[in-house]
C-alpha positions, 0 to 999 in steps of 0.5 A: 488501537483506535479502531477498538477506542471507537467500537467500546465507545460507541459498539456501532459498526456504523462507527467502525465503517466511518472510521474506514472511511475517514482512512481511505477519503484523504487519499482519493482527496487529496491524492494527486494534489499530494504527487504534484507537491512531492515532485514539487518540494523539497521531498526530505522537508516534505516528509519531516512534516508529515511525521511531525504532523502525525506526531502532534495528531496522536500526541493531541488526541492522547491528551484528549483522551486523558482529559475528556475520554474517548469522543467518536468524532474526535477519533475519527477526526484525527484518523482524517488528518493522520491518513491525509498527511500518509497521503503525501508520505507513503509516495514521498518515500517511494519517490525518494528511494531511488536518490539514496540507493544507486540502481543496482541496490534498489531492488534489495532496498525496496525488499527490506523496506517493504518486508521490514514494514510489513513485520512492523506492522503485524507485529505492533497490532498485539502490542497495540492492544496490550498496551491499551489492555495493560496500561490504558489508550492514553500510554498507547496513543502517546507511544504511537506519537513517539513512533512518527518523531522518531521517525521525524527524527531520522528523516531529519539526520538523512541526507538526501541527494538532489535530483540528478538534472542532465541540463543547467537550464533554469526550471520554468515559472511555477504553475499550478497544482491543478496543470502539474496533476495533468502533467503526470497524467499526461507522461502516464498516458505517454508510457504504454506498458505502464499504463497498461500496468497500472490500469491492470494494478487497479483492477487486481485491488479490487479483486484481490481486498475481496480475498483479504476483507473476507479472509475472516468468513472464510476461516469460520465458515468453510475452515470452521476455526475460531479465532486461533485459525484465523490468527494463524492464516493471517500469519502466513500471509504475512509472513509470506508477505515478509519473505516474497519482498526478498525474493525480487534482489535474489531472483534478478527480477530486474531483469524482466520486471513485467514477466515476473510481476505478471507471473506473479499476480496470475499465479495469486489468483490460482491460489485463491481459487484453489482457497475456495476449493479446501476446507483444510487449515494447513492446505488453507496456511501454505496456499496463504503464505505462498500466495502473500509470497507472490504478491509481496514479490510481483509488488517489490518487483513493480515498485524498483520497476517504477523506480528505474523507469520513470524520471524523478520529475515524475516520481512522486505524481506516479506513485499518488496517482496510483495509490489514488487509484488503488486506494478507490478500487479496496473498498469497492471490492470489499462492498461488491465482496459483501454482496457476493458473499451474501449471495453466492456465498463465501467458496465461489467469492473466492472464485469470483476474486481470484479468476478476476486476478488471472484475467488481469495478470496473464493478458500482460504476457501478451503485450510486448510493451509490458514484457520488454518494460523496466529492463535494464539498458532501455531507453524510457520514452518520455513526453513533455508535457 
């Protein structure tokens, strides 16, 4: 909604790009500061204001809107604000998952969160923009705000358990954001296969957005399809993308969370590869959907893998760092994407993503730390800091 606010007000892809920015900036920011406060707060309160926040962001920017009309800088400002309070929300949720759901439902939970939100999201794009079609951005902004209190509001009747502490002893005097940010690094650099496995995350991002920030290119120039191709190939990702979230709890996933999420990254790139050699848009649909079926599946399984692993002490500074990390690797990829497919074009981009994500999937096979992680029943080595 926002993003077609900001492109009829200014028809400037200059605009368009400073809104991606002003997306992605507050979690490379203020990422890790944001894992320190999660594992610091009180993680309930913390996301109650995030959404209440969020909600005021776009309940303001509907009464500008109303009053003044659309202002670029305005837009791109509260899309800043909205993305820095997501910044603390999105690993807050991951973090606070484990407290509500004993262990051997976590995986379960996680799927139907994860498919649950990925329908939501395809779903209230087009509804997004019949609303600003029918009844005009101001109805359609004031909606989104009504989303996040809603939200608020279910967080609010929640009632999240304390974290389990196995001691009594009274927690140590309060340090700094700055010392407690070292802390989580220090415990990831204390867990190999994890390591390991988030390094590997990073890398498959950045080979991974070139396959989904070029998806359009690659329905008009090598499918040769319109509009209705291309909505049809989003579809089955994300349908696919659905359906591999419940696969993790029906498989036993948890039973070897680094096989199969490693199996499933690596078997993503061959489909991507294999994307770059059809020209056929059914061929193109069904390597799409089981392709989102794989990643949405290796994803599940790494997140329940984290959750059992690492100590709740930890969660929240693992999930931001993660996403910090991640979220630094998307739009590299889709520059380095740019070019390469000015260059070689868009066929052999493919390639170049999806034997990027076959060399980074199938090298943790070959590490026993990552086979035998985040099996039920071993113990989990932590360091203090």
């Amino acid at each position: 909604m926002i993003i077609w606010l900001v492109y009829n007000a200014t028809h400037s892809p200059i605009a368009i790009s400073l809104l991606g920015v002003a997306q992605f900036l507050p979690t490379l920011v203020f990422g890790l500061l944001a894992g320190a406060l999660i594992d610091r707060w009180d993680r309930r309160r913390l996301m109650l204001a995030c959404d209440l926040a969020r909600a005021i962001g776009f309940g303001a920017l509907a009464l500008f809107v109303w009053f003044y009309g659309a202002n670029t800088i305005v837009l791109i400002g509260v899309v800043f604000v909205v993305a820095a309070f997501s910044t603390a929300f999105r690993p807050a949720t991951n973090a606070t998952i484990p407290r509500l759901l004993p262990s051997s439902e976590v995986t379960e939970g996680n799927g139907l969160l994860q498919g649950g939100s990925t329908i939501a999201s395809f779903l209230g794009s087009p509804i997004g923009g019949l609303l600003v079609v029918t009844l005009g951005a101001v109805v359609g902004l004031a909606l989104n705000a009504l989303t996040f209190a809603i939200s608020g509001a279910m967080i609010f009747l929640m009632a999240i358990p304390a974290a389990h502490r196995d001691s009594p002893t009274p927690e140590p005097a309060r340090r700094s954001l700055l010392t407690e940010v070292g802390e989580g690094f220090r415990y990831l650099r204390s867990q190999p296969a994890l390591l390991i496995i988030t390094l590997s995350a990073m890398g498959a991002n950045f080979f991974l957005s070139i396959w989904g920030g070029f998806t359009v290119i690659y329905v008009a120039f090598q499918l040769h399809q319109g509009a209705a191709g291309f909505g049809i190939v989003v579809a089955a990702n994300t349908a696919g993308f659905a359906i591999g979230a419940m696969l993790p709890a029906r498989l036993h996933a948890e039973r070897a969370p680094g096989i199969w999420l490693s199996v499933a990254w690596s078997l993503v790139g061959f489909l991507i590869v294999g994307l770059a050699f059809t020209r056929s848009l059914a061929v193109a649909v069904v390597l799409t959907l089981v392709a989102g079926a794989l990643l949405s599946l290796g994803n599940t399984t790494w997140l329940s893998g984290v959750q059992r692993s690492v100590p709740d002490e930890f969660l929240g500074r693992y999930f931001a760092t993660d996403e910090a990390g991640s979220f630094a690797m998307i739009p590299l990829g889709v520059v380095v994407g740019g070019v390469l497919v000015v260059l070689i074009g868009i066929s052999w981009s493919f390639v170049f993503a999806g034997v990027g994500a076959i060399f980074l999937g199938l090298p943790l096979l070959f590490s026993n730390d990552v086979r035998r992680w985040g099996r039920p029943g071993r113990l989990q080595v932590t360091e203090n800091a």
